[in-house]
N, C-alpha and C positions, 0 to 999 in steps of 0.2 A: 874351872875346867868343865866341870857339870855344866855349866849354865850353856858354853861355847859347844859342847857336843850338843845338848838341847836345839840349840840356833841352828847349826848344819841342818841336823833332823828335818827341824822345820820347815824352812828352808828347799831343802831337797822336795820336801811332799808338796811345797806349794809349787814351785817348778813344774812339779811332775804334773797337782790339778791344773795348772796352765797351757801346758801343752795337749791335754788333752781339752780343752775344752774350748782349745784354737782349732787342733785337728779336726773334732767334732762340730763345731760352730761351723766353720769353713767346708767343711762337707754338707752340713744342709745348706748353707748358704748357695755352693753349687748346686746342691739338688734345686731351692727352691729359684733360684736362676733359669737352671735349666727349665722348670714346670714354665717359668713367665716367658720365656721365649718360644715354647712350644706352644704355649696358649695365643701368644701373640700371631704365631703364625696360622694356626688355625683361623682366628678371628678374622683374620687377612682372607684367608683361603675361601671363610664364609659370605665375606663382605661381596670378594671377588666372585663369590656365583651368584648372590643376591644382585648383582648389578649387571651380570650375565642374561639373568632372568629380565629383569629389568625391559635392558636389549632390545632383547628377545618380541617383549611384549609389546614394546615401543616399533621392533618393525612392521609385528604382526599388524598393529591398528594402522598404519603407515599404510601397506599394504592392502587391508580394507578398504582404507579412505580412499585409493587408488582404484581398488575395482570398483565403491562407490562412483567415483569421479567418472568412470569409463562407462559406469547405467545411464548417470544422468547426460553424457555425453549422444551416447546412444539413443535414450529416450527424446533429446532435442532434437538428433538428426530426425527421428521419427515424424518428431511435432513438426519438422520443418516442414519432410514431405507433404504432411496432411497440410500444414498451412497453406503452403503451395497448390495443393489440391482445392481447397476453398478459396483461394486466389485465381485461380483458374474459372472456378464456376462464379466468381461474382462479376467480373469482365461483365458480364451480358444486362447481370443487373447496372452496373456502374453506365455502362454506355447508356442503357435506357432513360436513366436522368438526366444525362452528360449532353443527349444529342435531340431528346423530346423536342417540340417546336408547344408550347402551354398553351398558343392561340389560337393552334388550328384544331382546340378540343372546345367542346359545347361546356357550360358550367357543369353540367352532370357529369358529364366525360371526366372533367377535370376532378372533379371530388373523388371519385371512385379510383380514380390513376393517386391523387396523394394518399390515399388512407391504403391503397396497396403496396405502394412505394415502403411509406414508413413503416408496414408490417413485415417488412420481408428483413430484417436484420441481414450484414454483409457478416461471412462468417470465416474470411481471410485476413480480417483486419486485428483482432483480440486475441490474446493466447489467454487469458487468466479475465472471467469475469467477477465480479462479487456484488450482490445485492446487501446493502448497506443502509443502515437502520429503518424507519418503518414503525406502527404497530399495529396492532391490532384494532380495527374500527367497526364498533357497532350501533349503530342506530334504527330503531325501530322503524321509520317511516323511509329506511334505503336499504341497500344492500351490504350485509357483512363481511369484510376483507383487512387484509394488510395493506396502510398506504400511508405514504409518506417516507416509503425507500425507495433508494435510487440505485441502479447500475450505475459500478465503478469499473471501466480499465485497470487494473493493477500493471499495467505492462509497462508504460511510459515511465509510471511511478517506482517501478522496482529498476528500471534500470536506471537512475539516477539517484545511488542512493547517501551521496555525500550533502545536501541539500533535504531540508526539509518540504514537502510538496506545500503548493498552495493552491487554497480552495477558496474562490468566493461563494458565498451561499445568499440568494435573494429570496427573501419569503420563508419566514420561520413557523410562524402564527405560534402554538404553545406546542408543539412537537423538535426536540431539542436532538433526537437521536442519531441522526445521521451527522451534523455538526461534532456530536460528542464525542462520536466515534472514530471520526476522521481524525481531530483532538489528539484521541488516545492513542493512535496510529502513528504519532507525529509529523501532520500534517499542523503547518499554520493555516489559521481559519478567520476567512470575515463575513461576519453575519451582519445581515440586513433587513429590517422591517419596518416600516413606518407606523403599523397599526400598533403597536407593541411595548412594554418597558420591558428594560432587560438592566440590570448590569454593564458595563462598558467591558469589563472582562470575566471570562468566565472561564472556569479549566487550567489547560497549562499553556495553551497558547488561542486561545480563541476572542476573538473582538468582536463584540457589536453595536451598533450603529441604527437609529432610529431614525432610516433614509432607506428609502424607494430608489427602485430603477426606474429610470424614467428617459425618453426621448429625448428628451432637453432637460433644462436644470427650469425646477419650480421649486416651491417652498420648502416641500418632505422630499422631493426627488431629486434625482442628477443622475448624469450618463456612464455609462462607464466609465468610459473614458476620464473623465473628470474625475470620478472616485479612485481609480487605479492612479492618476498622478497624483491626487493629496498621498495617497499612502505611499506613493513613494516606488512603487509598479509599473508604471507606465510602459517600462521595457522588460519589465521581467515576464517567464513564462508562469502563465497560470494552468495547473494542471487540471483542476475540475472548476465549472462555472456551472453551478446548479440557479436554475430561476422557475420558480413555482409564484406565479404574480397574478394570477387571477386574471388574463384574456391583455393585459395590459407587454404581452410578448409579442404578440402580434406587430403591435407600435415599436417596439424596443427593435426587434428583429431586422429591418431597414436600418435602421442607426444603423446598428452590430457592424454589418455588413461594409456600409455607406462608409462608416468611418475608420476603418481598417481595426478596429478595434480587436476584432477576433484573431488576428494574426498571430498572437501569440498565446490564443488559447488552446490548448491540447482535445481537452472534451467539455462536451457544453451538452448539459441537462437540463430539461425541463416540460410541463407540461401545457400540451398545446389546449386551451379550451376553445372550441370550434362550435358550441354551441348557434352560438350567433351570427359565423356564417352562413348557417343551412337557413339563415332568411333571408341572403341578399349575395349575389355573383359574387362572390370572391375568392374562388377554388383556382380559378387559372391563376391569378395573382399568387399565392399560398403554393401553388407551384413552383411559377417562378422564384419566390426565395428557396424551396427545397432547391433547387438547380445553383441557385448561387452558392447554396452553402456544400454542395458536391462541389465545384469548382473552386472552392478553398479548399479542397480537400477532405473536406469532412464527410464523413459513411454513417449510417446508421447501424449501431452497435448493439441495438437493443430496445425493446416494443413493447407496452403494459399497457392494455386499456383501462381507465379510472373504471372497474364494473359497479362503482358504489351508487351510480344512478344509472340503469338499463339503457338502451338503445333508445335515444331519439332520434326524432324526426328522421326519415329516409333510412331506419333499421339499423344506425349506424351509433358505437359508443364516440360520441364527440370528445370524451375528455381522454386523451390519449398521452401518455410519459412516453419518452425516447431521448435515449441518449446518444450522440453523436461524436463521434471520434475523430481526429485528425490522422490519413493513413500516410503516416511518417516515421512508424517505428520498422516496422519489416519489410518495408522494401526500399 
């Protein structure tokens, strides 16, 4: 009977710590419920203004970019006017090549009309120039200068920018800079010199080729024309054609011309060495190609005299750079 009253006892007290420790368990349980749901929401609440912000910040630049968008807009209307402007003033230059008669001038005549021609740069044709590698040259027995850069149009070349630009370059000698740089610019690049060894390739896209420009094909030399079909060019635009050939452009320049070769050149550099006309009439000639190469369209963009040897003969620097452009991007 003891034992069975014992057992109720028990019994009852365990019951009884059961129920409370359901009642109390189950109360924090909602407590701690409730905290995760109010934290949950919070978190929510935080997320939602961190992505608020976000937005925010995202229209703000949006909106930047927009008035950005509306400077440069504005600044091009601007360049337009001005281009327009220097379009205007070169008319006068442009006819005076365009409609010159080269034979009704004396050789003197003629020398003094090309070396004023080529000085007077058209300044409606370019929006973006860049002068383009180059270095520094010193020798004691001439004069000290930068040489071996060239004026670049960037114009033609920036507006086509799904295609990589091409550049042929004639006349390296050991000055590699302006090649490199075009190079690294991502421009494909082919070099050319016959005096020279080089590598077949060099950089990330540059080739060269120990061959001459030449009027016709000879042993080191070929015409353009001929070099542009082996690689595979023949129809494609070439955007810079730099030719540095030592007096042998004179000869090349009639080709150019003659064979329609230049048709699909954009700008075409190089330097005139005239030395050795100022001993024999040939300034009216050296006209008339300046006149042809205006009636392919092509302006001059840009005027450097070599000063690294002074003024000869007739007070004039014969060794003259100039670049010439085709004006087919702005109008």
């Amino acid at each position: 009977m003891a034992f069975r009253k014992h057992s109720v006892v028990l019994s009852v007290v365990l019951i009884s710590v059961l129920v409370l420790l359901v009642f109390y368990g189950g109360d924090q349980l909602i407590k701690k419920s409730g905290k995760d749901e109010m934290t949950d929401l919070f978190t929510q609440k935080d997320d939602e203004i961190e992505l608020s912000k976000q937005n925010e910040e995202k229209m703000e630049l949006f909106k930047k970019k927009d008035e950005n968008i509306g400077l440069f807009r504005n600044l091009f209307r601007k360049k337009d006017k001005m281009m327009e402007l220097f379009r205007q003033k070169d008319v006068t230059l442009v006819d005076d090549v365009l409609k010159m008669d080269p034979k009704t001038l004396t050789e003197t005549e003629a020398m003094h009309k090309f070396y004023n021609l080529v000085a007077l740069p058209l300044q409606g044709v370019c929006r973006v120039h860049k002068h383009i590698g180059g270095r520094w040259f010193v020798d004691p027995l001439v004069n000290s200068m930068v040489d071996g850069d060239y004026c670049v149009c960037m114009d033609n070349i920036l507006v086509d920018m799904d295609k990589p630009c091409l550049v042929y370059s004639f006349g390296v000698a050991d000055d590699w800079n302006f090649e490199d740089i075009m190079d690294s610019a991502g421009c494909e690049v082919h070099a050319h010199d016959p005096s020279v060894d080089y590598p077949a390739e060099r950089g990330e896209n540059t080739h060269f080729y120990k061959l001459g420009l030449g009027a016709k094909t000879e042993q080191d030399m070929d015409t353009l024309g001929n070099i542009l079909k082996k690689n595979g060019h023949n129809d494609t635009t070439i955007d810079f054609l730099k030719m540095d050939i030592e007096t042998f452009e004179l000869t090349v320049l009639p080709e150019l011309i003659a064979s329609g070769t230049l048709n699909n050149v954009n700008q075409l550099a190089m330097e005139f060495h005239l030395t050795e006309l100022h001993e024999g009439p040939n300034f009216i000639w050296l006209l008339e190609i300046l006149q042809q190469l205006y009636k392919l369209t092509f302006r001059v963009i840009s005027h450097k005299v070599n000063a690294l040897k002074g003024p000869g003969k007739d007070q004039l620097y014969s060794l003259v750079e100039v670049t010439f452009m085709k004006d087919n991007v702005w109008n």
